[in-house]
N, CA, C and O of each residue as an XYZ file, in Angstrom:
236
protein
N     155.316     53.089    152.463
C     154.055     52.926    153.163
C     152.917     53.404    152.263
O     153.058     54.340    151.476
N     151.665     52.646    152.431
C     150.588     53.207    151.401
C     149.839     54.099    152.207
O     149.523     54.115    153.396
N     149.559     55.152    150.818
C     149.211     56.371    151.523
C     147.763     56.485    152.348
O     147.688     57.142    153.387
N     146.589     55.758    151.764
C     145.516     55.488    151.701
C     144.478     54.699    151.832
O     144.121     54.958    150.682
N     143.622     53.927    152.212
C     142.753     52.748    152.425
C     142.653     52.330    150.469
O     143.014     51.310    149.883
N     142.013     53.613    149.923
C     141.641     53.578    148.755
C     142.995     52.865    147.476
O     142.856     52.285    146.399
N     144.049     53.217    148.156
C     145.411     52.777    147.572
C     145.366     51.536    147.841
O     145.171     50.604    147.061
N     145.561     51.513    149.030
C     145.464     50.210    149.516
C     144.355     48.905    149.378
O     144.497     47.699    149.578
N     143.173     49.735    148.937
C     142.521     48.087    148.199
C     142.675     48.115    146.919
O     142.258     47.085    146.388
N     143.315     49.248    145.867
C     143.259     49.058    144.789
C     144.620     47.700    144.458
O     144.555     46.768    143.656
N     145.914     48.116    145.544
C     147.572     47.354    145.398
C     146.406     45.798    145.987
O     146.762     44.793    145.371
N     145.446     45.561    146.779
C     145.044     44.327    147.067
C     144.409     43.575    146.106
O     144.288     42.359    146.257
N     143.929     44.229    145.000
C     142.428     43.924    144.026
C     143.763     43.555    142.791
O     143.759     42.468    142.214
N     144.378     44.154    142.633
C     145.743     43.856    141.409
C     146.754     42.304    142.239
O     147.276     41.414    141.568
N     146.777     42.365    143.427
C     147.725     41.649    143.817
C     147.088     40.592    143.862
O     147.898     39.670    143.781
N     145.394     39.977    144.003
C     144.952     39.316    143.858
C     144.249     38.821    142.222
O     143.729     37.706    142.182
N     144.256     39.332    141.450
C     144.187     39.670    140.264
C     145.508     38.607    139.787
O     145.303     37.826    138.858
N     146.427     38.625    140.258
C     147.537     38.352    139.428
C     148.138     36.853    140.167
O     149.116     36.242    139.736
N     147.397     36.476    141.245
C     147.579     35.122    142.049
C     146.971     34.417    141.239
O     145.885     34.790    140.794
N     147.830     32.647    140.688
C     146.892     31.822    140.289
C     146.501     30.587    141.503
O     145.661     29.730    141.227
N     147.233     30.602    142.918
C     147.322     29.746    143.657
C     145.880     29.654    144.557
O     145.544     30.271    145.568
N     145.322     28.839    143.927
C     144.127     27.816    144.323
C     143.688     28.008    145.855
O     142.739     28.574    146.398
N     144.762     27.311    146.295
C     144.604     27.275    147.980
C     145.151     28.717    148.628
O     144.983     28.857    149.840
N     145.517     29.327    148.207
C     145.784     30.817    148.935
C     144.402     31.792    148.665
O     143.607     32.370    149.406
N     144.537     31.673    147.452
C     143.051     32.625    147.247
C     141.654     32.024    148.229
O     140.686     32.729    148.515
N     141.824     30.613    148.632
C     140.762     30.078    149.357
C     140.835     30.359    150.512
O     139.786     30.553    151.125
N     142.509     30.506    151.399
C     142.375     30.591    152.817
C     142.533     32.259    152.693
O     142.410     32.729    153.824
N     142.757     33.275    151.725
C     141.978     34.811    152.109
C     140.902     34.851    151.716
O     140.351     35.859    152.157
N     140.091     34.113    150.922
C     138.530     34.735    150.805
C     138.079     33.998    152.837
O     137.592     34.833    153.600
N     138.272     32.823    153.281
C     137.819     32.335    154.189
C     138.585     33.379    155.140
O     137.941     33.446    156.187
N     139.489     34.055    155.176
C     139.956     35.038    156.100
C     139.052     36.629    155.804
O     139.024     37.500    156.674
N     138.493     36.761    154.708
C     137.588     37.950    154.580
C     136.236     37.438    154.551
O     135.347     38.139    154.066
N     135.980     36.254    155.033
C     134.518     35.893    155.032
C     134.094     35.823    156.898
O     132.999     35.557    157.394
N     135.554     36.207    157.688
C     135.044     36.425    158.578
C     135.433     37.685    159.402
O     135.370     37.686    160.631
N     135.971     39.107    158.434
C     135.496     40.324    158.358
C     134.721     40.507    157.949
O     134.048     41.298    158.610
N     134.165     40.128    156.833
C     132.981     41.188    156.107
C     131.695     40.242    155.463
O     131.797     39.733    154.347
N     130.703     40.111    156.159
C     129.600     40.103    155.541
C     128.570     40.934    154.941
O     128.076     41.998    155.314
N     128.326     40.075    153.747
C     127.364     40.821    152.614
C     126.115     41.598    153.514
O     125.784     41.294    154.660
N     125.660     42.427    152.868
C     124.531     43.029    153.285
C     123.279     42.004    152.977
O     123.414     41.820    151.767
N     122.258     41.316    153.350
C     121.174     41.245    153.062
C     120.539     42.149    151.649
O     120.752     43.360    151.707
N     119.883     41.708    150.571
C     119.628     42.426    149.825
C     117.954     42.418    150.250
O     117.325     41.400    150.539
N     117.372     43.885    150.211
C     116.291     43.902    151.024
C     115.271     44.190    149.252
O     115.770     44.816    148.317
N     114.027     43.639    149.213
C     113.347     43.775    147.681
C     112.041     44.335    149.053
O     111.516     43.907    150.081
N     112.050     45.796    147.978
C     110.792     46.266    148.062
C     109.422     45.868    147.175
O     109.381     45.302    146.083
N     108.192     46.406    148.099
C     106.886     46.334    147.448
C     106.745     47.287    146.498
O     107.260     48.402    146.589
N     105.914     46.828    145.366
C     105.515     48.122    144.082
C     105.057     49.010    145.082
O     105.599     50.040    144.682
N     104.443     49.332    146.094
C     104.030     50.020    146.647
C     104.670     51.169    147.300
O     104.534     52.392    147.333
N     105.765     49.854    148.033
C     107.073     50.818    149.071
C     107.640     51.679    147.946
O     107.579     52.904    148.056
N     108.287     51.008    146.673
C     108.904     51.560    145.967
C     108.447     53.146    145.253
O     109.217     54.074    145.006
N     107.057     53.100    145.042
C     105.942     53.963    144.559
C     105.766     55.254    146.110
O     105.435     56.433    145.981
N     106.057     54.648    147.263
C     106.288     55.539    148.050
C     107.380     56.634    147.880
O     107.280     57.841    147.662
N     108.298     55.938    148.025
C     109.378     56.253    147.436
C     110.030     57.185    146.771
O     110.679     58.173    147.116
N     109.706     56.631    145.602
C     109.587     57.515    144.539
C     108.662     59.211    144.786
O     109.042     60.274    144.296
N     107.530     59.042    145.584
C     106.935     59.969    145.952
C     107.781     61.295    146.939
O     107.919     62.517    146.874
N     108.181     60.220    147.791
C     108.667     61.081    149.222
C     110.184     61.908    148.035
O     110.601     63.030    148.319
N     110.605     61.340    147.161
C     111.897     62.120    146.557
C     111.578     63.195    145.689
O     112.380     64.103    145.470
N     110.374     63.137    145.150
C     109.756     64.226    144.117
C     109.416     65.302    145.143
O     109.535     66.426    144.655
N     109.049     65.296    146.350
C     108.646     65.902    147.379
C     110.204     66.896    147.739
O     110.225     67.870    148.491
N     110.930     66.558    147.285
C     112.121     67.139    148.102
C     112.789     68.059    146.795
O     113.805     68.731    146.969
């Protein structure tokens, strides 16, 4: 049994690593495309960012 989550995606990231089959790798990415969606990548203003930067020098 794996001991760990962290174990356990490293034995997933090698086991997929080492698949050359086309259509399998397609029906698990389409099986993890409907666990996990990407985050939105959010782009700050020079401004926000300049906030920012402020509020952390503050601390």
């Amino acid at each position: 049994m794996i001991a760990n989550i962290k174990e356990l995606k490293s034995l997933l990231h090698e086991s997929i690593e080492n698949i050359d089959d086309e259509s399998f790798l397609q029906t698990v990415k389409h099986i993890l495309d409907h666990k996990y969606q990407p985050k939105e990548e959010v782009t700050l203003s020079s401004y926000q960012e300049k906030r920012i930067d402020e509020a952390k020098k503050k601390h």
